[in-house]
N, C-alpha and C positions, 0 to 999 in steps of 0.2 A: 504493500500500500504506500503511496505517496505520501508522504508529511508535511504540512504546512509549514514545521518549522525545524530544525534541526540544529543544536543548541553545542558548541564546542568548550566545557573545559579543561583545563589543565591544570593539576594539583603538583604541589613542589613540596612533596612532602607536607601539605596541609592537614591531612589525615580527617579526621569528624568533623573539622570546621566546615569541608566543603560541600557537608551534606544541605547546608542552610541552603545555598544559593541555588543547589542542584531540587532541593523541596519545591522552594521560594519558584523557581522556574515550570515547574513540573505542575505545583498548581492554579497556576495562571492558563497553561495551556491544555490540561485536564482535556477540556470539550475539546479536539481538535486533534488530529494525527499529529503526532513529536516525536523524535527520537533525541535525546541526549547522548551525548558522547563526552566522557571523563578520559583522559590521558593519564596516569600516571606517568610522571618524568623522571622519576627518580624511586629506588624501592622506598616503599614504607610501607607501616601495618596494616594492615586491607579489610582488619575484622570491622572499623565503621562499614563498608558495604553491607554486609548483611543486614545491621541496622536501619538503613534507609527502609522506607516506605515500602509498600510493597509495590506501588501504582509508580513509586519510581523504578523501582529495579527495574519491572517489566517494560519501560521504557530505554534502558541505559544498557549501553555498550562503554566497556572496558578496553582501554589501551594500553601496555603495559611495554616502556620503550627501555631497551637492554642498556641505552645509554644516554644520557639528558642532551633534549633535543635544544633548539632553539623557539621563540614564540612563533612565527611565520611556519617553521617546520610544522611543529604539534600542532598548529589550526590545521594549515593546508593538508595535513594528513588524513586527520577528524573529517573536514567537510571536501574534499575533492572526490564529484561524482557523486555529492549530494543528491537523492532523489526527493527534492523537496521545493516548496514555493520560496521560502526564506530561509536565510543562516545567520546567526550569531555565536558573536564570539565574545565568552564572557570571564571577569577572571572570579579564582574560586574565594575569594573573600568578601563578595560582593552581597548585599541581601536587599529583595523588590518588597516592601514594602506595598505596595503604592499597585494597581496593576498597569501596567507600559506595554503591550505586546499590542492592544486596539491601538496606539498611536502610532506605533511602527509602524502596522499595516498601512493603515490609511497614511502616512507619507510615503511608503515606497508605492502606493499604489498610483502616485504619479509617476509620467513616464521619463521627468527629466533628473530623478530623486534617485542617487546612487548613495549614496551612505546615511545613517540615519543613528543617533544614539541621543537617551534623555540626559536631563541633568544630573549627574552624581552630588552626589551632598555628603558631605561627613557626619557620623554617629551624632554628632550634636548640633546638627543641620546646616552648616555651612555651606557653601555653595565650594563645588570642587572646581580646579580649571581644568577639566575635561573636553573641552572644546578650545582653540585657540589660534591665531593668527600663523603663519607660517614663522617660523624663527630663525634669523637672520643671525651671523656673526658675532654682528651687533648688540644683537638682543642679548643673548646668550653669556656674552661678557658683562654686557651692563647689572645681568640679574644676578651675577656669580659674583661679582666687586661691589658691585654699590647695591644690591638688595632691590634694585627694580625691575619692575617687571612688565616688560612693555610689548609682550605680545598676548600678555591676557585679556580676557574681554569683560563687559559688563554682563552679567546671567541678567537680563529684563526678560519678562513673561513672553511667550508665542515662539515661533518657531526663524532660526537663523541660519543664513548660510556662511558657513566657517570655510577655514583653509583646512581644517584636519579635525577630527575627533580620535578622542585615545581608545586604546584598544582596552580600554576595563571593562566597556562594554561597547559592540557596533555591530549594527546589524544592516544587513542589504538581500537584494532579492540575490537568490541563489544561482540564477544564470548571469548575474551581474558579477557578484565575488568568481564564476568563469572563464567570464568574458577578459576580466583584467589579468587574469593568471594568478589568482591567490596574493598571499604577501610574497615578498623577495625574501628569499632564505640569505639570502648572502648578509644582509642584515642582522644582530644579534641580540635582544631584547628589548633594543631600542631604535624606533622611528621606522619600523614596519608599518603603522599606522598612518604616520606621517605619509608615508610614500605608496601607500595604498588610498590615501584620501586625492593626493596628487593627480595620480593616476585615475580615477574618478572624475576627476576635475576637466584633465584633458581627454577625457571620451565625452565631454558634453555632462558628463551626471554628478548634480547639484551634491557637495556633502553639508550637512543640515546637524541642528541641536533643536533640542522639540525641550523647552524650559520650562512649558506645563507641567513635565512630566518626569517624575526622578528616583535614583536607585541609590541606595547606602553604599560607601565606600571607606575604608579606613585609608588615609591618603599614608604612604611608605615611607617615598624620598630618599631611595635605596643611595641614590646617586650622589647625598650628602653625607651617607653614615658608611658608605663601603669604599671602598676606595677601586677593588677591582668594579663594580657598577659603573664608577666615573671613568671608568677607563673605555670600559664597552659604550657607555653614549657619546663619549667624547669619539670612541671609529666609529659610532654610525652616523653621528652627525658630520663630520668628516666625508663621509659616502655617502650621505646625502645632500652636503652642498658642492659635493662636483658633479650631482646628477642632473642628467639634461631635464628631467622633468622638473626639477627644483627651478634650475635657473629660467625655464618656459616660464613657473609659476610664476616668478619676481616678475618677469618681465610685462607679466599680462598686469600683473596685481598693479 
């Protein structure tokens, strides 16, 4: 049977945490064909599975990768040849709250609507920057030395068309994720998003933030407290601004 939605996580050794989001997801889309798809990236204790729901199991496939993949890899593995209407990709500390899946629909149900994700909020409702302006050089230094931040945007009610939304959660029609080739593997945790919103951009398909509508997130900021993280965003953002589609994007922007 075809499925309307087909829901990709990947757990990093998150263990029972990640049954929240994979619940949170499961019952929202109850009425409706779903398949979830879980990745294990790494080994960990598996006995939370059985624990899950029963309405989740009989939805859920298990992936179980002998060596930890990359973010681009473990989606594009999950949803490549997807038999379904739509794909998401969401991460496993996330919890819906709120239900977002009618909002999805009805933005991808336009035809010029290639990415689509609600607003993240943090645990004590803050608004997350989950959406944002492309990041220039510039930017990137300025927010690193001097603590500003000049590619965020303002979260106002209704719906926006951004330069990217992040991959904690985004969702597209499933012959669209496709059409673009998935994420770029050559990319390593960071700015597969980026460069998948890009790419979106330059096929004509709008990527969008729906601020109605929003999902819990605990914001990390690996890339302040790890040192190898700042190492991995600093090559992909390196590989992303010698990429022709970056430099298309400035140019148009």
């Amino acid at each position: 049977m075809r499925s309307r939605w087909v829901v990709s996580v990947v757990s990093h050794g998150h263990g029972a945490s990640v049954s929240r989001v994979l619940s949170d997801i499961h019952a929202q889309l109850a009425p409706v064909p779903h398949r979830l798809v879980l990745t294990l990236n790494r080994s960990e204790d598996e006995r939370f599975l059985a624990a899950l729901p029963t309405g989740v199991r009989e939805h859920l496939s298990v992936r179980r990768n002998p060596r930890p993949l990359g973010f681009g890899a473990n989606h594009n593995a999950a949803l490549r040849d997807a038999q379904a209407d739509h794909v998401l990709v969401a991460d496993p500390d996330l919890s819906l709250p709120l239900p977002v899946f009618g909002a999805l629909e009805t933005a991808l149900a336009v035809p010029d609507c290639g990415i689509v994700a609600p607003l993240a909020r943090t645990p004590d409702g803050r608004a997350e920057d989950n959406a944002r302006r492309l990041p220039s050089p510039r930017d990137v230094l300025t927010r690193r030395l001097r603590g500003r931040d000049r590619d965020r945007l303002d979260h106002a009610q209704g719906t926006h068309d951004v330069d990217w939304v992040a991959g904690l959660l985004m969702a597209m029609r499933a012959d669209t994720f496709a059409a673009l080739g998935g994420f770029d593997e050559r990319y390593h945790l960071y700015c597969e998003d980026v460069d998948l919103c890009l790419r979106s951009w330059r096929a004509g398909l709008r990527v969008q933030l729906l601020a109605d509508v929003g999902v819990t997130h605990p914001a990390r900021r690996d890339t302040h407290r790890k040192p190898r993280h700042f190492i991995w965003h600093l090559r992909s953002l390196l590989r992303l601004w010698s990429s022709r589609v970056y430099r298309e994007h400035r140019r148009i922007a």
